[in-house]
Structure formats: structure tokens, C-alpha cells
C-alpha positions as CSV (number, residue, x, y, z in Angstrom):
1,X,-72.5,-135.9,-10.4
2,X,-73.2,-135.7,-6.4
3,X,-74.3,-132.7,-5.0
4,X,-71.1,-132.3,-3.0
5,X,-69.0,-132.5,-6.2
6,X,-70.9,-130.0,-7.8
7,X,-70.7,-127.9,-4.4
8,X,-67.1,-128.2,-3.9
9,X,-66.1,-127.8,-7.5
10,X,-68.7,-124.3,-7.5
11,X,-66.3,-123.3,-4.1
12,X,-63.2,-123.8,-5.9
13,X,-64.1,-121.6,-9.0
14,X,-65.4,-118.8,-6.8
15,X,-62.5,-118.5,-4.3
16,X,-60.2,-118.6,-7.5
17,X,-62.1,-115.8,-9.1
18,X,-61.9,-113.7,-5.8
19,X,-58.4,-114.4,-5.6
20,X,-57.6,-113.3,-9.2
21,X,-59.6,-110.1,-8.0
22,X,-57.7,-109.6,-5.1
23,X,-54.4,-109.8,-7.0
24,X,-55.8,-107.7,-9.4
25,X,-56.6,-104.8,-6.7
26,X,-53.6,-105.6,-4.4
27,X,-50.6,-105.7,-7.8
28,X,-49.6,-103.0,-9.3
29,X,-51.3,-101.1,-12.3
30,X,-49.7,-101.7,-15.3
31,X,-51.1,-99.9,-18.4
32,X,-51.0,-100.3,-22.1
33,X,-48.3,-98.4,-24.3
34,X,-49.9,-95.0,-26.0
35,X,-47.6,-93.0,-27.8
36,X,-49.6,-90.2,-27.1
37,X,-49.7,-90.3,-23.7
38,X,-46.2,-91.1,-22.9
39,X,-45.3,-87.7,-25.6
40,X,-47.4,-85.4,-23.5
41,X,-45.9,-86.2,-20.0
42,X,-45.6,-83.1,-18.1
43,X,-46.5,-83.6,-14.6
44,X,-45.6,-86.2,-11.9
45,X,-49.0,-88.3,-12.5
46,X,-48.2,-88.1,-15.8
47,X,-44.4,-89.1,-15.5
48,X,-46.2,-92.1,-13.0
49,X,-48.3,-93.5,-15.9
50,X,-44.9,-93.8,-18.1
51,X,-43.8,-95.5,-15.1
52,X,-46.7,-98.0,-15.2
53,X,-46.4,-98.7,-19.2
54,X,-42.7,-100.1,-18.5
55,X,-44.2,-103.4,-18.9
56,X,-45.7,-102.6,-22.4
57,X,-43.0,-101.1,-23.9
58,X,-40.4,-104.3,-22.7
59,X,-42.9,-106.3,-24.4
60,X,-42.5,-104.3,-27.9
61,X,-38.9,-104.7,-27.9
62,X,-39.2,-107.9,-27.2
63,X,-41.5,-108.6,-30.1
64,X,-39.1,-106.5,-32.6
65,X,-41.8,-102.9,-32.6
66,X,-39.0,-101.3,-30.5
67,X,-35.5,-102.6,-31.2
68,X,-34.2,-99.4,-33.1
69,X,-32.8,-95.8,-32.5
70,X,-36.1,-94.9,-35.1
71,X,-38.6,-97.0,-33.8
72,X,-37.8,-96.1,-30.6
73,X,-37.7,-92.1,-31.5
74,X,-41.1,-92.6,-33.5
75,X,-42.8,-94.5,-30.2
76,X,-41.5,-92.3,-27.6
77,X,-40.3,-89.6,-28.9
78,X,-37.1,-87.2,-28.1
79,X,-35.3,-88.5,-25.2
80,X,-35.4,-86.3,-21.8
81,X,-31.4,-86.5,-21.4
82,X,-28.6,-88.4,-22.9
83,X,-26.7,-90.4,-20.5
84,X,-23.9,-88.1,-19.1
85,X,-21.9,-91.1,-18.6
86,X,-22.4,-92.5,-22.1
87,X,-23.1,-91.4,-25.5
88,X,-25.2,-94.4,-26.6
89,X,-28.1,-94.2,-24.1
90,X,-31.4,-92.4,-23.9
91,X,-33.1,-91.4,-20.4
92,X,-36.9,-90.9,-20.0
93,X,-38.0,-89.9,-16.9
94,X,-40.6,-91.9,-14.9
95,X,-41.4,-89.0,-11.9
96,X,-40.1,-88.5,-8.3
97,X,-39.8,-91.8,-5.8
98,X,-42.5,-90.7,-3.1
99,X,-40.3,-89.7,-0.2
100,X,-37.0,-89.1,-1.8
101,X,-35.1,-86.4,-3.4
102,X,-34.7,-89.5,-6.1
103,X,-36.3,-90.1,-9.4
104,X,-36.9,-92.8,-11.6
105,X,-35.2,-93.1,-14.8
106,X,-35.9,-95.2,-18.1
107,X,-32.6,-96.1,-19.7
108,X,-32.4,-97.4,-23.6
109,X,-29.5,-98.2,-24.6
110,X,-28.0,-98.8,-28.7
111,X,-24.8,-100.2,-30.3
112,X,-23.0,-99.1,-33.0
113,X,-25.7,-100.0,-36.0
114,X,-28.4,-98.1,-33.5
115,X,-30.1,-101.7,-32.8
116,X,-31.5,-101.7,-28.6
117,X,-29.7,-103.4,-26.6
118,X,-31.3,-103.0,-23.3
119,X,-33.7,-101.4,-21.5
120,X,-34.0,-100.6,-17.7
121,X,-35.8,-98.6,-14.8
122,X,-32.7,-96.9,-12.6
123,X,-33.1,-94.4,-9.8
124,X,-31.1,-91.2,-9.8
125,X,-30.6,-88.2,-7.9
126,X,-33.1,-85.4,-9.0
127,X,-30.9,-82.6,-8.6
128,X,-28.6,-83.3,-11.2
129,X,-31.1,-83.3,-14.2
130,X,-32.0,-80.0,-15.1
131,X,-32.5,-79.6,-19.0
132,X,-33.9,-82.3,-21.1
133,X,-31.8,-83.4,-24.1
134,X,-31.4,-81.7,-27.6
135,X,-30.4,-84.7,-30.5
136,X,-27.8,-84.2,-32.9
């Protein structure tokens, strides 16, 4: 090979690495699933690294770990709330929105044979929640 083949082939794979870095510093963190971690949340950092193990936990019920009212009660545990407006849906909470009376919500919902059959992040005005939920 010539010299300025190797040279420009050497400059590609180094400004791809620094871009992966980049991206890597300038996305959002995004952390593994652990049970234990997402159990003990007590405090807004704490209710911010549920937030950032959304990812994870879309990618267990997509791969079958979390597609039941059991597996989901094993994994994360008692709900914070049942949906006021429906009977069939669990709330966790994620923490505040920085800058707003507004927090973040993780919403599963189940059919009638307790199968998921979604899951989503919502906001939702703070002052309404007060006491977390007790299951039947």
C-alpha cells in the first residue's frame, strides 16, 4: 500500500473513534437494569437513575423477561401508584423535570390475562401524587 493510503485510512479510523467518543459524552447516559437499584429509589438521583434504565427495561419486555404482571412485580417491584384513571396500569416514578412542578412517570400497562401491553415514560403534575400504591 502507499503511504498516503495508509495515512488517510489511519485518519479515518481515528476521527471515527473520536466521534464515537464525542457521542458517547454528548448522548444521554443510559444504564443497565438492576433490580436492586431500581427497589431502593428514594431520592431524586435515585428516581433519575430509574429514569436512565428505561432503555433496559424496554429491551426485557421486548425479549419476553418482562411481559407479565409477575415478572414485572418480581423485577421492579410494588408499583408507586395505580393509574387513577385506569385499573390496569402501574406508575413508577422517574423524579422531578428540572424546572417544573412536573414529574416523570413510568406507565405499564396489562390486559385481562395480566400479559404487558405497553410501556411508556409520561409527565404528570407532581402535586397530585401523594401516597404510593398498596396491591390488592
Amino acid at each position: 500500500m502507499e503511504k498516503k493510503t495508509v495515512f488517510i485510512i489511519t485518519i479515518v479510523l481515528v476521527v471515527g473513534a473520536l466521534a464515537m467518543v464525542a457521542y458517547r459524552v454528548i448522548s444521554p447516559q443510559r444504564d443497565e437494569f438492576v433490580t436492586q437499584q431500581w427497589r431502593s429509589a428514594e431520592s431524586d438521583a435515585d428516581y433519575s437513575r430509574r429514569y436512565n434504565m428505561i432503555t433496559s427495561i424496554l429491551a426485557l419486555w421486548h425479549a419476553g423477561t418482562m411481559n407479565t404482571q409477575d415478572k414485572v412485580l418480581n423485577l421492579l417491584g410494588i408499583p408507586d401508584w395505580e393509574s387513577d384513571d385506569r385499573a390496569d396500569t402501574w406508575e413508577y416514578r422517574l423524579g422531578a423535570i428540572e424546572g417544573s412542578s412536573d414529574m416523570r412517570l413510568f406507565e405499564i400497562t396489562f390486559n385481562a390475562e395480566n400479559l404487558v401491553t405497553g410501556m411508556r415514560v409520561k409527565q404528570e403534575v407532581q402535586s397530585r401524587r401523594a401516597d404510593p400504591a398498596v396491591l390488592k
